[in-house]
C-alpha positions in Angstrom: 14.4 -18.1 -51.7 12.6 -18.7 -48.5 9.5 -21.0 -49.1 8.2 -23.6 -47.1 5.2 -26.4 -47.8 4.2 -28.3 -45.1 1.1 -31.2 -44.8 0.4 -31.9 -41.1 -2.3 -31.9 -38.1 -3.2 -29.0 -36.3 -1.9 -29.3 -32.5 -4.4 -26.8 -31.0 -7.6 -24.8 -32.0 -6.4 -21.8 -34.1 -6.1 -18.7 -32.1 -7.2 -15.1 -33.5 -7.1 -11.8 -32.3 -6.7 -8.8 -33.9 -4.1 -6.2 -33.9 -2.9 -2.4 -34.6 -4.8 0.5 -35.6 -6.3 -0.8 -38.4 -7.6 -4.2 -36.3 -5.5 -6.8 -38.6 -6.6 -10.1 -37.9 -4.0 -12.6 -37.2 -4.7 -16.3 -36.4 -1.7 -18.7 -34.7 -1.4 -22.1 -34.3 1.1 -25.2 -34.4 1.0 -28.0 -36.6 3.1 -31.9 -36.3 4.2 -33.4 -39.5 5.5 -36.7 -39.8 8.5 -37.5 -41.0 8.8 -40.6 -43.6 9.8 -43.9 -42.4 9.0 -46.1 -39.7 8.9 -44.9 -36.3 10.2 -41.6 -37.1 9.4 -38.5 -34.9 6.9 -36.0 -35.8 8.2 -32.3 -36.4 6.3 -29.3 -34.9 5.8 -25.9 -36.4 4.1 -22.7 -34.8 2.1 -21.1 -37.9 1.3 -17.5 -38.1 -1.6 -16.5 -40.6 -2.3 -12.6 -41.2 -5.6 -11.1 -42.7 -9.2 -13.0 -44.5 -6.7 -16.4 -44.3 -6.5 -15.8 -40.4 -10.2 -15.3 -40.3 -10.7 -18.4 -42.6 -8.6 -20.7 -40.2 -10.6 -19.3 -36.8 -14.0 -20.4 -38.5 -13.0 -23.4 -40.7 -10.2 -25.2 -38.7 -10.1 -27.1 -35.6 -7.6 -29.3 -33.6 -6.7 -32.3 -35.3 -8.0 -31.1 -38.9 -5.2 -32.1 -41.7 -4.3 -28.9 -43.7 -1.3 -27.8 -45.9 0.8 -24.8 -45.2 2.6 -22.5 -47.5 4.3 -19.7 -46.8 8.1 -18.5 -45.5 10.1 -19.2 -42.4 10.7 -16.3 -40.2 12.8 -16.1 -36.6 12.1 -14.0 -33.6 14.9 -13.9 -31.1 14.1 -13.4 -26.6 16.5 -14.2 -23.9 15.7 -16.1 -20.7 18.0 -16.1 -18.0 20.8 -14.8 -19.9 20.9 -17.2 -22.5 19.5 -16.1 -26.3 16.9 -18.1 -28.2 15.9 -18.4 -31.1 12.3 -19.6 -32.6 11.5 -20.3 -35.5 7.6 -19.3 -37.5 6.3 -20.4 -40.4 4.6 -17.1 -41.7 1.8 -18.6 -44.1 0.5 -17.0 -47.2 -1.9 -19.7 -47.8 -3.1 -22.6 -45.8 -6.4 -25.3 -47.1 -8.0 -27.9 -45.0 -7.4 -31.1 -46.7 -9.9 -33.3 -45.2 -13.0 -34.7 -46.6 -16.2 -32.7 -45.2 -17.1 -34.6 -42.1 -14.2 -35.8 -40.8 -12.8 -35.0 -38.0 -9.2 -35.7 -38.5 -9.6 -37.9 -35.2 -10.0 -41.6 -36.9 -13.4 -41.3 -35.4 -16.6 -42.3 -37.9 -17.2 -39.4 -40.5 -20.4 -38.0 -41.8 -18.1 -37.9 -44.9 -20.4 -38.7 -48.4 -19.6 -42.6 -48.5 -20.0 -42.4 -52.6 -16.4 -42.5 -53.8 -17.3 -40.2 -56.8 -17.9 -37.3 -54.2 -14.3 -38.0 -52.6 -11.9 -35.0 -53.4 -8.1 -36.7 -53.7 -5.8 -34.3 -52.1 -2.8 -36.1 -50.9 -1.1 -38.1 -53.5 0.9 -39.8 -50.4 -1.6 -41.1 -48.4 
């Protein structure tokens, strides 16, 4: 089975264009997710996002927004300079912003509600 999950930060504004006869929408972006334990690396992922969940990340997300990603890993193969590569895409089925309304995903003051019984939890690890 080929499933991934993923909780991270969005590198870079979503991109979305649309393609083929039929004008498919298709949104791209990368994500970092940090690895568990101190000082450990970050690990970055290029996200592809087809259809009304491409459309939803162009209007709703923004560099820097927290999301989670689920969908299936999928390689595309180029060569440069003789050599074959390899890269790897997460090809998402669903992705959800995860942060609070307001926020910014920048540490940065939020016009979030400051009433805790209007805070949504969403990550049982934070």
């Amino acid at each position: 089975m080929n499933r991934i999950c993923l909780v991270g930060r969005l590198t870079k504004e979503p991109q979305v264009k649309t393609v083929g006869a039929s004008n498919t929408a298709v949104a791209e972006f990368g994500i970092a997710v940090n690895r568990i334990g101190k000082d450990a690396p970050s690990d970055f992922f290029n996200i592809k996002v087809w259809g009304k969940s491409a459309d939803y990340c162009g209007q709703y997300l923004s560099k820097g927004q927290r999301v989670s990603v689920t969908g299936r890993m999928e390689s595309r193969e180029y060569e440069k300079d003789g050599v074959k590569r390899i890269i790897w895409d997460v090809v998402a089925d669903q992705v959800n912003g995860l942060d609070k309304p307001g926020e910014r995903g920048d540490d940065s003051p939020s016009k979030a509600s400051s009433n805790p019984a209007d805070w949504q939890i969403d990550d049982p690890f934070a």
